[in-house]
Residue, then its C-alpha position, 0 to 999 in steps of 0.5 A: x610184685x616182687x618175687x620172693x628170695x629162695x636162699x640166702x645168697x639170693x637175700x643177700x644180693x636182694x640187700x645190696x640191691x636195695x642199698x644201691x637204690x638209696x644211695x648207700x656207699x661202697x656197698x659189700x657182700x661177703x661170704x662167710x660160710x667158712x668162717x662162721x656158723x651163725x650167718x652165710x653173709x655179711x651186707x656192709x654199706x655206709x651212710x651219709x648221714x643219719x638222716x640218709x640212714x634212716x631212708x636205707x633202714x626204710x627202703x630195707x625194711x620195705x624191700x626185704x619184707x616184699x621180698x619174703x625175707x624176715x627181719x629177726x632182730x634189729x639193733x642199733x639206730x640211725x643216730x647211734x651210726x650203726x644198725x644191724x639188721x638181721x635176716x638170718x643168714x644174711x645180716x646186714x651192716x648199716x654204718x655212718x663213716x666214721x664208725x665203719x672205719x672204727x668198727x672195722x668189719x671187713x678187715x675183722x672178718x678179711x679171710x671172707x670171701x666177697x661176693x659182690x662190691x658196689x662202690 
């Protein structure tokens, strides 16, 4: 069994873990503590497909939750080419390419500090 995450940099490392296990690209952490009041973290990372972002969606879901994190809302679908899913104080950012490069996060959000990058 899995030990439960304690804290939010803890969940947000707990996501990328999971991402990097399916796959997902140039997976990254970023620490918005200063910049934003209703999050700690931001996790980024892309998807091939829809199809391979249904299998992160799913691995995320299952992993988080073993690991005591709850989901709080969800938005957006595989097929859409962005999902939100947020745990608080770690929201997680699934994208399709294409709509990573439109939506831009990382450079919206470029005075964040990143934690960790798995490309």
């Amino acid at each position: 069994m899995t030990q439960p995450v304690v804290d939010s940099g803890e969940i947000g490392r707990a996501a990328v873990e999971l991402a990097s296990e399916r796959q997902g690209m140039d997976t990254v952490m970023l620490d918005i503590r200063r910049l934003a009041s209703f999050a700690d973290y931001f996790v980024i990372t892309s998807a091939m497909n829809a199809r391979h972002m249904q299998a992160l969606l799913e691995e995320l879901d299952k992993g988080m939750e073993q690991r005591g994190a709850r989901l709080h809302h969800r938005e957006g679908s595989a097929d859409s080419g962005w999902v939100l899913l947020d745990f608080g104080d770690v929201i997680v950012h699934l994208f399709l390419p294409g709509e990573r490069e439109r939506y831009g996060l990382e450079q919206l959000w470029a005075g964040a500090v990143p934690v960790v990058r798995v490309q």
